[in-house]
ZAKOL-881425 format. One record per atom (N, C-alpha, C): residue in three letters; x, y, z; residue number from 0. Coordinates in nm, 4 decimals, decimal comma, m for minus. Example, Ala and Ser with C-alpha at 12.3 -4.5 7.8 and 13.67 -1.06 7.14 Angstrom:
! residues 2
  residu      east     north        up  num
     ALA    1,3190   m0,5690    0,7800    0
     ALA    1,2300   m0,4500    0,7800    0
     ALA    1,3200   m0,3300    0,7800    0
     SER    1,2850   m0,2250    0,7080    1
     SER    1,3670   m0,1060    0,7140    1
     SER    1,2900    0,0030    0,7870    1
This chain:
! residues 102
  residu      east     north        up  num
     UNK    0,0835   m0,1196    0,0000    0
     UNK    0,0000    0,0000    0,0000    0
     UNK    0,0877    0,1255    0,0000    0
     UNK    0,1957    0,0880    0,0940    1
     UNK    0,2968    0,2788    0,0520    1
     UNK    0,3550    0,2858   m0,0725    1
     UNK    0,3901    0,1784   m0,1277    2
     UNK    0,4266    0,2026   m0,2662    2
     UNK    0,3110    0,2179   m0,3558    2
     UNK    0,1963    0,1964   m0,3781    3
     UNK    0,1125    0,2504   m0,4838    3
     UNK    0,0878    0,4218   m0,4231    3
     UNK    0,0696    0,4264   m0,2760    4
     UNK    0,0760    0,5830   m0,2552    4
     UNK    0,1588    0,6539   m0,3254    4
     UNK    0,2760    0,6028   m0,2918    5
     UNK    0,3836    0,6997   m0,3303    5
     UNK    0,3876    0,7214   m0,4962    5
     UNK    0,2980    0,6314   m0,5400    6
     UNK    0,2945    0,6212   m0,7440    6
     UNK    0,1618    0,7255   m0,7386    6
     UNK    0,0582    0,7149   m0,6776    7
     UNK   m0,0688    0,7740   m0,6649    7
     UNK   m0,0023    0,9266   m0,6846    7
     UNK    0,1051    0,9770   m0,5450    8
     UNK    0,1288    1,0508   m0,5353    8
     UNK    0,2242    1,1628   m0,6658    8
     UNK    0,2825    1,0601   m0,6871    9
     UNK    0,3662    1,1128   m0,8407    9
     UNK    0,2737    1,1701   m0,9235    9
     UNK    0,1697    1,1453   m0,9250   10
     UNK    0,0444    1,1702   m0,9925   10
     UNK    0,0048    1,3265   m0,9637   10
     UNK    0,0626    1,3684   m0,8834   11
     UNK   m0,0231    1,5034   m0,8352   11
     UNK    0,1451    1,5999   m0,8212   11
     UNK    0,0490    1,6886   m0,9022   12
     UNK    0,1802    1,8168   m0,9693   12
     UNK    0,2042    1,9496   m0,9149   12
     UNK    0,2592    2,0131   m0,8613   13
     UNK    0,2554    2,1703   m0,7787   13
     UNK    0,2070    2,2512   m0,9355   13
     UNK    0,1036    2,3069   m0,8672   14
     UNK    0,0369    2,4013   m1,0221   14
     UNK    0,1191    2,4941   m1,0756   14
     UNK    0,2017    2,5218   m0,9920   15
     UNK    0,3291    2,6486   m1,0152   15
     UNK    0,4597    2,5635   m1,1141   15
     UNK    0,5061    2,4651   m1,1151   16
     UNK    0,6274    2,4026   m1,1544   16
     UNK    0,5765    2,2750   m1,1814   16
     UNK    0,5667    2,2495   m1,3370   17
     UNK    0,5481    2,1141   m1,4008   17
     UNK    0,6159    2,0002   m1,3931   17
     UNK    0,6321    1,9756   m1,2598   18
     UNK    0,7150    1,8460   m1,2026   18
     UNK    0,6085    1,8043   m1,0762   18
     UNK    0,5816    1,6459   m1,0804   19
     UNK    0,5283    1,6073   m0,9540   19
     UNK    0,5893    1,6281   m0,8362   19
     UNK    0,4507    1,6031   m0,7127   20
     UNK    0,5389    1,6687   m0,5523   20
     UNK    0,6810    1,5228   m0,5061   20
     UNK    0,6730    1,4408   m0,5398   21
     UNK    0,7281    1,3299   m0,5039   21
     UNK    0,8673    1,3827   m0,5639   21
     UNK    0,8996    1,4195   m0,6924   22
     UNK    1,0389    1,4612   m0,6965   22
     UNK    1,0663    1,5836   m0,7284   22
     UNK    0,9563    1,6663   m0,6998   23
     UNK    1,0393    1,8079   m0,6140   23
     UNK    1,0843    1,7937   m0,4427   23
     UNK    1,0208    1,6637   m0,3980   24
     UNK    1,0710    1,6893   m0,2299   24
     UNK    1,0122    1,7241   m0,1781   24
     UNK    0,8829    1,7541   m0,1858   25
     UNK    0,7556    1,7576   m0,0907   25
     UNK    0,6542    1,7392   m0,0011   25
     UNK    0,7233    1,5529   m0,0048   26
     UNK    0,6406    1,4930    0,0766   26
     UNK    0,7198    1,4635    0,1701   26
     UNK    0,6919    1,4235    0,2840   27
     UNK    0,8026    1,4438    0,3592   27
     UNK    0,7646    1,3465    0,4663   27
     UNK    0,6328    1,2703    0,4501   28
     UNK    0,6208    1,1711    0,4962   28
     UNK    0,5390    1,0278    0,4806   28
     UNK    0,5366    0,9011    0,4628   29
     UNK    0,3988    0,8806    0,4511   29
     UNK    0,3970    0,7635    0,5162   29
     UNK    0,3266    0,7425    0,6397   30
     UNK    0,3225    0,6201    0,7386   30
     UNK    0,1646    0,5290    0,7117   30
     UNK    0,2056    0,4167    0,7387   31
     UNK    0,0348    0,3381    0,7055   31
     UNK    0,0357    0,2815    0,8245   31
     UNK   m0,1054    0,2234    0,8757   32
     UNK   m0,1668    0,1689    0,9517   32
     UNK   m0,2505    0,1052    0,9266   32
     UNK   m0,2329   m0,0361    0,9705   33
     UNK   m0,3483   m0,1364    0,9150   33
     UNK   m0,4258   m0,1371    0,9964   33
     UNK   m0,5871   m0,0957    0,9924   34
     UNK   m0,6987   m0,0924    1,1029   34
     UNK   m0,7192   m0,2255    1,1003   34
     UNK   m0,8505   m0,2848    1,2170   35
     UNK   m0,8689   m0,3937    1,2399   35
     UNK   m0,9464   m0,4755    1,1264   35
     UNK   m1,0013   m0,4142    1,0171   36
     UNK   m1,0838   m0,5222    0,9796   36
     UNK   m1,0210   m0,4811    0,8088   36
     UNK   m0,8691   m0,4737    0,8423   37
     UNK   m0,7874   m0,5087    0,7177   37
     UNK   m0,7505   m0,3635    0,6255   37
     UNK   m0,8373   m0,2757    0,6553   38
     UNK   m0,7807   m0,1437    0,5674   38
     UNK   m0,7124   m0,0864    0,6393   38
     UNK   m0,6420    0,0340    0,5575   39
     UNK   m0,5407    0,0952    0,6412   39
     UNK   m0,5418    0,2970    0,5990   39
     UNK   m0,5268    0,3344    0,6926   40
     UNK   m0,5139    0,4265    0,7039   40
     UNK   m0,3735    0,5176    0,6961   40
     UNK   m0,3766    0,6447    0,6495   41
     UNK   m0,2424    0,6795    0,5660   41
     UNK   m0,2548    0,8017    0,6465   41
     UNK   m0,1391    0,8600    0,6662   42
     UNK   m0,0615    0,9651    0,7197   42
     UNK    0,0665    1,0122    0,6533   42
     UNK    0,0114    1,1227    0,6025   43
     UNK    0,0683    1,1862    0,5171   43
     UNK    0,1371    1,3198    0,5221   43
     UNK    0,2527    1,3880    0,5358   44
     UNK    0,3308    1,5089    0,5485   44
     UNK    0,3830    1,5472    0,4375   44
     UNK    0,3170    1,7049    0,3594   45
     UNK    0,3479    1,7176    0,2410   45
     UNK    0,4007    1,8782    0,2894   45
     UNK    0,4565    1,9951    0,1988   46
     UNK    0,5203    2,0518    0,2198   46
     UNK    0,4845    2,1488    0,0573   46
     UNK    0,5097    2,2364    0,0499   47
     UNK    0,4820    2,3759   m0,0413   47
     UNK    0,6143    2,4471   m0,0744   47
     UNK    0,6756    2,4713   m0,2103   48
     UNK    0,7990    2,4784   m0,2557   48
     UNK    0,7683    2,6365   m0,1476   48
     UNK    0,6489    2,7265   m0,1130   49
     UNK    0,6754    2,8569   m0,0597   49
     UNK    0,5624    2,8838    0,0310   49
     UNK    0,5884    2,9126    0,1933   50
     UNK    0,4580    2,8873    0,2615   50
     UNK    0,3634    2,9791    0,2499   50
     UNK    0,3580    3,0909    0,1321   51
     UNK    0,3128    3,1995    0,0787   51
     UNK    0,1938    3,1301   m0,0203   51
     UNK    0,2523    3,0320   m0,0162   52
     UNK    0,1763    2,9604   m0,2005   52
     UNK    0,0018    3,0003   m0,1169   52
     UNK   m0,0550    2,9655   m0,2551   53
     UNK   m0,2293    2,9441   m0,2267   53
     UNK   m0,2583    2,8354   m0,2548   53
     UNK   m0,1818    2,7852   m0,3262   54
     UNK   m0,2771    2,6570   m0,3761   54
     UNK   m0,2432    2,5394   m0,2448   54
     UNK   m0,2093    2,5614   m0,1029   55
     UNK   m0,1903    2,4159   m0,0399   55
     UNK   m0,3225    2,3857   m0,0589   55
     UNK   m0,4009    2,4126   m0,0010   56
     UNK   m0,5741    2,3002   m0,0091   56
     UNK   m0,5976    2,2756   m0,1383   56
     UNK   m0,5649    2,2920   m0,1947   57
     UNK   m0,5770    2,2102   m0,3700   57
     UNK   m0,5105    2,1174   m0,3414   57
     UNK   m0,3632    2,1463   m0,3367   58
     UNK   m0,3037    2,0403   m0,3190   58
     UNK   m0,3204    1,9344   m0,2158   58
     UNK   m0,3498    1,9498   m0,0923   59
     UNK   m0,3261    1,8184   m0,0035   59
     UNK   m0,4864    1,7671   m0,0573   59
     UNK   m0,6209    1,8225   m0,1013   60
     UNK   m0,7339    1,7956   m0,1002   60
     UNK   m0,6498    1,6669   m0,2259   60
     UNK   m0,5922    1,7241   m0,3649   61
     UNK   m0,5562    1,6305   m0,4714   61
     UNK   m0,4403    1,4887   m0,3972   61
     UNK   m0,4049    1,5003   m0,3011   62
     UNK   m0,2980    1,4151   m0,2752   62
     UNK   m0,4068    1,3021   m0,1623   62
     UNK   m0,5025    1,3906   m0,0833   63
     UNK   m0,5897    1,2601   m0,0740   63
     UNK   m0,6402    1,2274   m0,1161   63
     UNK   m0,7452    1,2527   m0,2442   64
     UNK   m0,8450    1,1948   m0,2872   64
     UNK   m0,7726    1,0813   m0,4229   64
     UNK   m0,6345    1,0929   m0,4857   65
     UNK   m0,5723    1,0039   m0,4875   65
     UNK   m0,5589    0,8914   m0,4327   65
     UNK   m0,4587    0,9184   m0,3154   66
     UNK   m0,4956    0,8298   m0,1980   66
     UNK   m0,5932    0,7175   m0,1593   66
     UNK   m0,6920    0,8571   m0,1828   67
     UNK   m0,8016    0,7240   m0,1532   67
     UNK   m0,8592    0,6515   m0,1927   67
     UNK   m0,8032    0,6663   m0,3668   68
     UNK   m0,8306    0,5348   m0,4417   68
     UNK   m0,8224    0,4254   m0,4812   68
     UNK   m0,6769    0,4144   m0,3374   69
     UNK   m0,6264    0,2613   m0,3548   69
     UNK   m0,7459    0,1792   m0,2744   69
     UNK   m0,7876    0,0411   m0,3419   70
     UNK   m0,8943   m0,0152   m0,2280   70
     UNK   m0,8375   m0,0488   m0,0990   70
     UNK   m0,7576   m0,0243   m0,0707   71
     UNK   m0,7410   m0,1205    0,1039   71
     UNK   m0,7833    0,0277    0,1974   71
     UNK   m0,7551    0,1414    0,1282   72
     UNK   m0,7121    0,2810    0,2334   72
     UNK   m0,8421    0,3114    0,2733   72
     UNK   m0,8560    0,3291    0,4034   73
     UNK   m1,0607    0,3809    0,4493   73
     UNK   m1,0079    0,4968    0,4598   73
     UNK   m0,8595    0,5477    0,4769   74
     UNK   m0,9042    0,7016    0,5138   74
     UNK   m0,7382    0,7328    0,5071   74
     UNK   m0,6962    0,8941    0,4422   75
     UNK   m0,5580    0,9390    0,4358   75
     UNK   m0,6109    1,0268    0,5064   75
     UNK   m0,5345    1,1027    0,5495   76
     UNK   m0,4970    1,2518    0,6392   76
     UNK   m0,3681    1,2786    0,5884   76
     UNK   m0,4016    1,3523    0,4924   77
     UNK   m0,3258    1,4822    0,4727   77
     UNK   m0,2560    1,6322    0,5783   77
     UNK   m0,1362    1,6200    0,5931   78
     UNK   m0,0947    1,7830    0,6831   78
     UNK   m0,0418    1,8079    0,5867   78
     UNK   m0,0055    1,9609    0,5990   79
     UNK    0,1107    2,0389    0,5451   79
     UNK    0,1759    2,1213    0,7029   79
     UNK    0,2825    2,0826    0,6004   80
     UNK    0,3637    2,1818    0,7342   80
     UNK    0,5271    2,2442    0,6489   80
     UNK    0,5319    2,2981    0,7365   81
     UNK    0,6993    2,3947    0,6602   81
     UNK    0,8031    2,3711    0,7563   81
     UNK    0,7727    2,2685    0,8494   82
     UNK    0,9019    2,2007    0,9244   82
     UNK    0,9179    2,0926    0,8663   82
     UNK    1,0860    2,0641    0,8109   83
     UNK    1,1842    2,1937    0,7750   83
     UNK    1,1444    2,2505    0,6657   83
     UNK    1,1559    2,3799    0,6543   84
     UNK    1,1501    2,4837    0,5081   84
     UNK    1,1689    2,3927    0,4019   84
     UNK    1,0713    2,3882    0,2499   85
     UNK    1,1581    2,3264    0,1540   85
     UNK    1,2726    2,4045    0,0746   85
     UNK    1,3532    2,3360    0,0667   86
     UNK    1,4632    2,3874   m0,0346   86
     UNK    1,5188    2,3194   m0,1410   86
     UNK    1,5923    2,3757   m0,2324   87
     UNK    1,5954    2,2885   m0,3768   87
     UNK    1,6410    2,1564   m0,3991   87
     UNK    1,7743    2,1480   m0,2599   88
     UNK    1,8103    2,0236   m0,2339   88
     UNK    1,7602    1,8849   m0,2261   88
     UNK    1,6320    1,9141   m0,2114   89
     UNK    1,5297    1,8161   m0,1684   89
     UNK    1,4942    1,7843   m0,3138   89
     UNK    1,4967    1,8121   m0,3610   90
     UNK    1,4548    1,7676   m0,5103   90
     UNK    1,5251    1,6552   m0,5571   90
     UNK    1,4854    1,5679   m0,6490   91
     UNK    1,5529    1,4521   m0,7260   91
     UNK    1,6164    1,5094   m0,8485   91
     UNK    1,7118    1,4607   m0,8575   92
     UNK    1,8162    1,5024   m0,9711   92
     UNK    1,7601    1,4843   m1,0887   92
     UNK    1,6534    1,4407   m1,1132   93
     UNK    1,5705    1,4207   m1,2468   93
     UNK    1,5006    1,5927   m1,2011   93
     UNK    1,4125    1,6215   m1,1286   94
     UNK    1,4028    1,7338   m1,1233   94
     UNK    1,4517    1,8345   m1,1171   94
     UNK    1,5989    1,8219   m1,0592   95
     UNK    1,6658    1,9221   m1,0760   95
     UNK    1,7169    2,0186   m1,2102   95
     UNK    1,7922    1,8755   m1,3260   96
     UNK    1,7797    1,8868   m1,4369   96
     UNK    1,7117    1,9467   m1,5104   96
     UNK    1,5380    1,9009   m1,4883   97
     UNK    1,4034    1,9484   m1,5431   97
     UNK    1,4201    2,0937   m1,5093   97
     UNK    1,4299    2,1412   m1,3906   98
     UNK    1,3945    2,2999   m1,3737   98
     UNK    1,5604    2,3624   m1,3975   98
     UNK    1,6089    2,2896   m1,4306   99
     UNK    1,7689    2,3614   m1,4753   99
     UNK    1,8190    2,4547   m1,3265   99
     UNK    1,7771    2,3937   m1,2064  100
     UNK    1,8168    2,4195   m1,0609  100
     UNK    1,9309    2,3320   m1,0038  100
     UNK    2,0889    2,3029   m1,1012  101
     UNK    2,2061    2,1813   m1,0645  101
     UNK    2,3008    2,2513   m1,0005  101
């Protein structure tokens, strides 16, 4: 189940920079929990290239309802938070390339 998240998640793009949040470095966390009667629940820490942006509730609203289309998941929770600040470092070298940020 964290690996189709984390593919789910590739899926969902910062509206500002045409690269998914997964390799700009955005997510910053994603823990599962298997409830008792077999589904599991997701906990999720995502992050905003600028804590100025507007679009976070677009975004974490698009990163759960993803989410929640894997069948086992009854429920993601989405945070955002800016601990630690993002910075470019965090990015994957495929993205880095992409935004010409090496």
């Amino acid at each position: 189940v964290r690996k189709l998240a984390w593919e789910q998640m590739r899926a969902c793009y910062d509206p500002e920079i045409p690269i998914n949040i997964v390799d700009l470095g955005l997510v910053y966390a994603c823990d599962v929990t298997q409830n008792e009667d077999g589904t599991r629940t997701l906990e999720v820490q995502i992050t905003l290239t600028a804590p100025g942006c507007g679009m976070g509730e677009i975004l974490v609203d698009d990163v759960r309802d993803k989410i929640q289309r894997i069948p086992t998941v009854r429920e993601a929770r989405v945070a955002l938070t800016f601990d630690p600040p993002w910075n470019q470092s965090m990015m994957s070298e495929a993205a880095r390339l992409q935004t010409g940020m090496f």
